[in-house]
N, C-alpha and C positions, 0 to 999 in steps of 0.2 A: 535549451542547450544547443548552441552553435555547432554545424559541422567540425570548425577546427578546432574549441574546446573539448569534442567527443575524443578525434582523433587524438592531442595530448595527453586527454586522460587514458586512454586504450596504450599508447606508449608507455605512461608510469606505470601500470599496475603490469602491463607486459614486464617491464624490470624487474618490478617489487616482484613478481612472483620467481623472475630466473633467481635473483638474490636469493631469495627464501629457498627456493630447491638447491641453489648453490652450496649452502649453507649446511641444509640436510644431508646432502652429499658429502661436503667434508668437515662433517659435525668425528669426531674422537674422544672415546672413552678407555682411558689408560688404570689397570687394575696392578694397585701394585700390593706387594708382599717386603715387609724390611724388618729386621730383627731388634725389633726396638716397640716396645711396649704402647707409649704413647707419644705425643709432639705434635707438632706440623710438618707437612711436607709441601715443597713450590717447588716451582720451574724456577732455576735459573739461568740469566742469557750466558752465551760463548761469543757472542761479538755485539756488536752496538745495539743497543735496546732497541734504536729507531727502524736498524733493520727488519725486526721480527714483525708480523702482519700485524695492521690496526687491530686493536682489540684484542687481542690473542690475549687468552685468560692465563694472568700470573698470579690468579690470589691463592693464599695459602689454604689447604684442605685438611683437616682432621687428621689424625694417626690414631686409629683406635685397634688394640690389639692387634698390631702388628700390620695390622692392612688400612689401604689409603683409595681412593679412588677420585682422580683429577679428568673432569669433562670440559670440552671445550668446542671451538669450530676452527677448518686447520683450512686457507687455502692450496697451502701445497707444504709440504715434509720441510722440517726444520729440526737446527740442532738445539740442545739447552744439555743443562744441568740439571740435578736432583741436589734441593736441599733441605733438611731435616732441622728444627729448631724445637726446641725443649726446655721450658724457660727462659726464653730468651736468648738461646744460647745454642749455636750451629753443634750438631752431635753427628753429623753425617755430611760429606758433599760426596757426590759422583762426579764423574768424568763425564768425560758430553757423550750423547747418544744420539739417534734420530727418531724425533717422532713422529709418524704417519697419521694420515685419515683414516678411520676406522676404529672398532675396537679391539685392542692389545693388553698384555699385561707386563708389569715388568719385575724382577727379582733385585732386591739391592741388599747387600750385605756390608755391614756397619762397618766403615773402616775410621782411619783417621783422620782429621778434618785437613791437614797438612798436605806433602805433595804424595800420601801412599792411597793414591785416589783409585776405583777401578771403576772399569765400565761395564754398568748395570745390565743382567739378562736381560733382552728385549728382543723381539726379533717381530721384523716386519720390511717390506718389498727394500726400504732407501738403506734400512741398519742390515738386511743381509747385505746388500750390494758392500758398503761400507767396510762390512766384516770382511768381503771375500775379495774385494778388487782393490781397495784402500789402501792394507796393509799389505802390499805383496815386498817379496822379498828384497827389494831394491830398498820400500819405506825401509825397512827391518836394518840395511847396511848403513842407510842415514842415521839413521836414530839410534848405532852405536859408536859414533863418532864423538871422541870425546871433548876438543872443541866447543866452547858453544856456538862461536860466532862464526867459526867453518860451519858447524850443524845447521845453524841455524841459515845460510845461506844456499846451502844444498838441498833443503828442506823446502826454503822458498819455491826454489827449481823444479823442486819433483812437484808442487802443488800445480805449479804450472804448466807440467807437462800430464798432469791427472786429468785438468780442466781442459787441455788439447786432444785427447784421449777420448772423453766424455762431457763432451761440451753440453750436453741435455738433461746432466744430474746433478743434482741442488745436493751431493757430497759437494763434488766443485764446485758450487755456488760457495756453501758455508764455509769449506775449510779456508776460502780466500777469504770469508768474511770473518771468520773467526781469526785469521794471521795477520790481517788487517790492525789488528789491535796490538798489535806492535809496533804500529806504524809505518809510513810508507814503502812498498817495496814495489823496484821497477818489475820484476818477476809475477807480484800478484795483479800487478796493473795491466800485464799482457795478460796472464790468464782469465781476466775476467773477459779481456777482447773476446777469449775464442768460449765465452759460453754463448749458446742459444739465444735468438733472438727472443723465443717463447718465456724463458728465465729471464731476460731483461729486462723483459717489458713487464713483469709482474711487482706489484707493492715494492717487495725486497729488492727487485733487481733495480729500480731505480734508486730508492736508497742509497744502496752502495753506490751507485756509479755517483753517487753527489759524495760520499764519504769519501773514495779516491779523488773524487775533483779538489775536495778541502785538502785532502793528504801530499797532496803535488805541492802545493804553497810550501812546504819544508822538505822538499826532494832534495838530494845534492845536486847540487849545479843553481839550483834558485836563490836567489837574493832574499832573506831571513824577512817575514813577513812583518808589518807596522802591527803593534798588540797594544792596548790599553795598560799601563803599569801605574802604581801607586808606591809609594816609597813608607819607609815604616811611620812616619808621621802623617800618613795617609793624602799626602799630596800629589796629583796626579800629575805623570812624569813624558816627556819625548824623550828617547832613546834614540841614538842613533849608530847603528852598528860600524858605519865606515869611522875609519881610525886611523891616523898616521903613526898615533904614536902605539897600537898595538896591531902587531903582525898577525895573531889569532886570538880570536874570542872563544872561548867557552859560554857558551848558553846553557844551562843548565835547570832543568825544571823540577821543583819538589814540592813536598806538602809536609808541614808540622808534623803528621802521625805516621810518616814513613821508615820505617825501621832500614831500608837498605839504603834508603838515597843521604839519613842522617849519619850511616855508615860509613861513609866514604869521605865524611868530612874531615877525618883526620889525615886523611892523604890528599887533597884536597886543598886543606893548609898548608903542606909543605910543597907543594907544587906553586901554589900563586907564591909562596919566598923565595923558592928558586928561580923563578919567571918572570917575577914582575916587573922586572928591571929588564927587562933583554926582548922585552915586546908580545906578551900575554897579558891575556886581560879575562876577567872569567866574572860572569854577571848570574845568578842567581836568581829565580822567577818561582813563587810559591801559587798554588792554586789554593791556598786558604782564603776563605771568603766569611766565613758567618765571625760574629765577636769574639767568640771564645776561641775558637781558631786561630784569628787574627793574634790575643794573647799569648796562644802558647809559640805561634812563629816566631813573635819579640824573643819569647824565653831561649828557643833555640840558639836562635841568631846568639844571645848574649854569652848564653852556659858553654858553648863552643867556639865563640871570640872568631867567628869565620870576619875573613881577610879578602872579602871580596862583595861588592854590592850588593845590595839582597831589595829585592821590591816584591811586589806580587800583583796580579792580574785576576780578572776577571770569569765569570764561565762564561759568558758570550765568547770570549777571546780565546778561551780553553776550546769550546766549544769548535770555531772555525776554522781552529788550528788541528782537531782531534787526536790531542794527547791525550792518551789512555792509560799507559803505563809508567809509573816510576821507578825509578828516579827515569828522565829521557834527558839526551844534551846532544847540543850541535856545536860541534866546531865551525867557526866563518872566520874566512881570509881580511886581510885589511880593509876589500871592498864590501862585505857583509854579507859575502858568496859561503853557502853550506857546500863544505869541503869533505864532511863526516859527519856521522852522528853517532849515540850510542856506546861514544866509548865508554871503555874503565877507567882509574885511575891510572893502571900499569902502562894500559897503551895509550893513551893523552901523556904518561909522563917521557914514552918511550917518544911518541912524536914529535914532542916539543927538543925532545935531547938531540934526534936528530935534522929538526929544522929551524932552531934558532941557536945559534952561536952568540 
């Protein structure tokens, strides 16, 4: 054995063994207690799967009277969800919580699986910080504003001034990474500026910084990104967002089994008849991919006689773009410049009344 294949090997097993104590160190065992007889219980994510660390254990664990106990290895505090299944069928979700290295226990009490969520007794070094500095009374004045989309813009703001606050706590990491999922916002894209280089540089912190790099391709002010689209006869399409003969686009993103995005199709309707002649133009983009999917898109389209393009795309394309939540839509000018996003029906119908004559 060669001096410099001794040294190489003295190098790997020096790693292998930091790794393995690494490991043992933020190895976490969580004891939980929930009012429900039997089921499963798993982690679920609060922002991009890809965020959460390699490996991180999310398979489902036993519910045997009443108690559940989820082991894992943690490189650093992360948030998730508690979900409960019982025949196949969600009987419990929590609100997101933080879970530490170490061993913890946590209390959940059965609620609705709807929005009357709460968040699970738990307590450890990241969920007291969270409890005590998180919510302080400023969050408390945001979050009774009744607005969603003032709230929701104020909200932005404060995550961002949490994260300038406490640039070296992975609260601030995840709440930006959980708001994230709503999609771009200039607010959460400074606030990740002012986290830690230490948080940056870890698994998750790059992650994210590649999720906002995707997220900026549909910022307002950007030019509506080139996406792969198929038309209902499955022929693959170029789109071209600039337009002489329409003064704004509507982009609008859904999927077959969306209860609110298929909501709004009847106002929707009456807006491309009042528009479509005076320089609106509204293109529809489904994220349905597998066949049966595909089928029920057609049915959609047809049972609701929508008045406006319909194609659908790709998860590569879904994927690069990181649409998360539906329904999502962008307004773009005649040049295919994103002017807006998000609206409703009320304010697309109010904007259009006030800018096209």
């Amino acid at each position: 054995m060669n001096a410099l294949f001794k040294k190489l090997l003295f190098v790997f097993l020096s790693c292998w063994a930091n790794i393995v104590i690494s490991q043992k160190t933020h190895s976490f065992s969580l004891y939980g207690t929930i009012d429900i007889d039997s089921g499963t219980m798993e982690f679920s994510t609060v922002a991009n799967a890809n965020d959460y660390p390699a490996h991180f254990n999310f398979s489902p664990v036993p519910v045997i009277r009443g108690k559940f106990l989820i082991k894992g290895y943690l490189q650093e505090p992360v948030k998730l969800r508690l979900f409960c299944m019982e025949a196949g069928k969600p009987i419990y979700i929590s609100e997101g919580f933080y879970l530490d290295s170490g061993t913890q226990s946590i209390l959940c009490k059965k609620e609705m699986t709807g929005y009357n969520r709460a968040i699970p007794d738990i307590h450890n070094e990241t969920m007291d910080h969270y409890l005590q500095s998180y919510f302080s009374p400023e969050w408390h004045a945001v979050d009774t504003v009744s607005g969603y989309y003032q709230r929701k813009k104020l909200m932005m703001n404060y995550v961002k001034e949490y994260a300038k606050q406490y640039p070296g706590s992975y609260v601030s990491f995840w709440e930006i990474a959980e708001k994230l999922e709503q999609g771009y916002d200039p607010a959460l894209d400074s606030g990740f500026s002012y986290l830690s280089p230490a948080i940056k540089s870890t698994y998750s912190g790059r992650q994210l910084k590649n999720d906002i790099h995707h997220l900026r391709l549909t910022a307002i002010g950007k030019t509506f990104p080139t996406v792969t689209y198929f038309d209902t006869s499955g022929k693959r399409k170029q789109i071209s967002y600039q337009s002489p003969k329409a003064k704004y686009t509507l982009v609008d993103f859904w999927f077959s089994h969306c209860g609110p995005c298929i909501g709004q199709f009847p106002d929707y309707i009456k807006i491309v008849n009042n528009y479509k002649n005076k320089g609106f133009a509204m293109i529809g983009i489904s994220r349905d991919t597998s066949v049966a999917d595909i089928t029920t898109w057609k049915n959609v389209i047809k049972e609701h006689s929508l008045n406006w393009v319909q194609y659908r795309t790709d998860n590569a394309s879904m994927k690069n773009l990181r649409i998360n939540v539906f329904p999502s839509n962008f307004l773009l000018d005649s040049k295919g410049i994103i002017i807006a996003m998000d609206l409703d029906p009320y304010q697309l119908a109010n904007f259009l009344h006030e800018n096209i004559k």
